[in-house]
C-alpha positions in Angstrom: -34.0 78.2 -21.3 -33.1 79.3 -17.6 -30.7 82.5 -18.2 -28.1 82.7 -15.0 -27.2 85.8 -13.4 -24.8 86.4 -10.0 -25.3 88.3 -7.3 -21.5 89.6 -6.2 -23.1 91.0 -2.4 -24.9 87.3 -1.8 -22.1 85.4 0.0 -22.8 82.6 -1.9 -19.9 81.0 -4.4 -20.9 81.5 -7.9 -21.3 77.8 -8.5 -23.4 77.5 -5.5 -25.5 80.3 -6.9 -25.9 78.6 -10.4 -26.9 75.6 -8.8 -29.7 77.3 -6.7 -30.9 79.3 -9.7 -31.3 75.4 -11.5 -32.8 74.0 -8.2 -35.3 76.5 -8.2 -36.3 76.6 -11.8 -36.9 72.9 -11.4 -39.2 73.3 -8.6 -41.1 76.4 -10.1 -41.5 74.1 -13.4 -39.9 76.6 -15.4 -37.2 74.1 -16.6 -38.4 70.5 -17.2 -37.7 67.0 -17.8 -35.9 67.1 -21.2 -34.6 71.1 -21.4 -31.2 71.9 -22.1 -29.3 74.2 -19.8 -27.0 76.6 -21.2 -23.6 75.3 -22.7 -20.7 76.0 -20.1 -19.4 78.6 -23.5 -22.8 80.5 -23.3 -22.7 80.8 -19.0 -19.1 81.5 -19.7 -19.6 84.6 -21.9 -22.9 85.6 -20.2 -21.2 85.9 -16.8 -17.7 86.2 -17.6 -16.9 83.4 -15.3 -14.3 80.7 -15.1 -15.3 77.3 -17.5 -14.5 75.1 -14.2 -17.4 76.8 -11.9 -20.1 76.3 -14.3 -19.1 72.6 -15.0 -18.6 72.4 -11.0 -21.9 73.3 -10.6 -23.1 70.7 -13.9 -21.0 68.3 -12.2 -23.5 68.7 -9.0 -26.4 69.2 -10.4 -25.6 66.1 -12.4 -24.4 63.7 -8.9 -28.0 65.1 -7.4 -29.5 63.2 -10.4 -31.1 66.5 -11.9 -29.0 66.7 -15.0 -27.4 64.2 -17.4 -24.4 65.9 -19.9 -24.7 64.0 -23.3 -21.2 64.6 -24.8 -20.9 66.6 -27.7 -24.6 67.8 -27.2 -25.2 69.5 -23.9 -26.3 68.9 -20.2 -30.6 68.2 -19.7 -32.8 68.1 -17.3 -33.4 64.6 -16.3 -35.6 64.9 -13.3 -37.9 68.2 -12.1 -38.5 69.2 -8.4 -42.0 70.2 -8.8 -45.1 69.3 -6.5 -48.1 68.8 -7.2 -49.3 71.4 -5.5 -47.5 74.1 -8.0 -51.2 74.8 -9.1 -52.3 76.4 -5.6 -48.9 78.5 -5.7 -51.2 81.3 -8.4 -53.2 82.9 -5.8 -50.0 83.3 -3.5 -47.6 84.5 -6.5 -50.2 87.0 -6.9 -50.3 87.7 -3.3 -46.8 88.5 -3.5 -46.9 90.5 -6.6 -49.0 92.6 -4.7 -47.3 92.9 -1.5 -43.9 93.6 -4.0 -45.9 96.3 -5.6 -46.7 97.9 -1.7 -43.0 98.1 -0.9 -41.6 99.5 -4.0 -44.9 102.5 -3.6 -43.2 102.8 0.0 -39.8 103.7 -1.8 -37.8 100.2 -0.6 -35.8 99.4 -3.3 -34.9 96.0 -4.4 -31.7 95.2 -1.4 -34.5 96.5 1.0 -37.4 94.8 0.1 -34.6 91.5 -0.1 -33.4 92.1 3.3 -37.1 92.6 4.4 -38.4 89.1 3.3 -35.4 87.4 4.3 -35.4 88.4 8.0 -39.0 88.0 8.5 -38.9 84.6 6.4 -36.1 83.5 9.0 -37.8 85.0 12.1 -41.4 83.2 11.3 -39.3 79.8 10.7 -37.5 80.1 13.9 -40.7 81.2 14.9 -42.1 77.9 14.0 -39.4 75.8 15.3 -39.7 77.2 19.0 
């Protein structure tokens, strides 16, 4: 079961953020067709976080076809975003273990080594677009 967490400096509304932590579980195949996602009481006193933003993101997650709430019983996954090339993703999760494992040795904590990937991710796609 996915287990949700917020990140207060992202900028991004907490219902926003439980949705992309659902959206990205589905396409890393760690939830699938079937799995129950926490009850809105369980996100509620994990994250100490109004009722109305987890079922807003439910409630999204459910219009985008992802999820389906069975009253009474829960909200599952209904559909997963995975490809089928999730096999050939192995070598570069190692890849990128390893490149994590360079930047922490070179004293970047975990904001750093964030901000890091993100601007060069962003640069190289720009990069890609020009």
């Amino acid at each position: 079961m996915i287990e949700f967490h917020l990140d207060t400096g992202s900028g991004l509304s907490p219902y926003l953020q439980l949705v992309r932590q659902v959206r990205q579980a589905l396409r890393l195949g760690l939830l699938r067709e079937g799995d129950q996602l926490p009850t809105v009481k369980e996100v509620v006193a994990q994250l100490a976080i109004n009722p109305n933003t987890v079922l807003k993101a439910y409630r999204e997650l459910e219009h985008d076809g992802l999820v389906a709430a069975r009253p009474g019983v829960g909200t599952f996954v209904t559909r997963t975003l995975t490809d089928t090339s999730l096999a050939a993703h192995g070598p570069l999760r190692q890849e990128l273990r390893r490149w994590l494992a360079k930047a922490r040795i070179a004293g970047l904590d975990d904001e750093s080594i964030e901000a890091l990937f993100m601007t060069t991710f962003r640069s190289s796609a720009q990069e890609d677009i020009a």
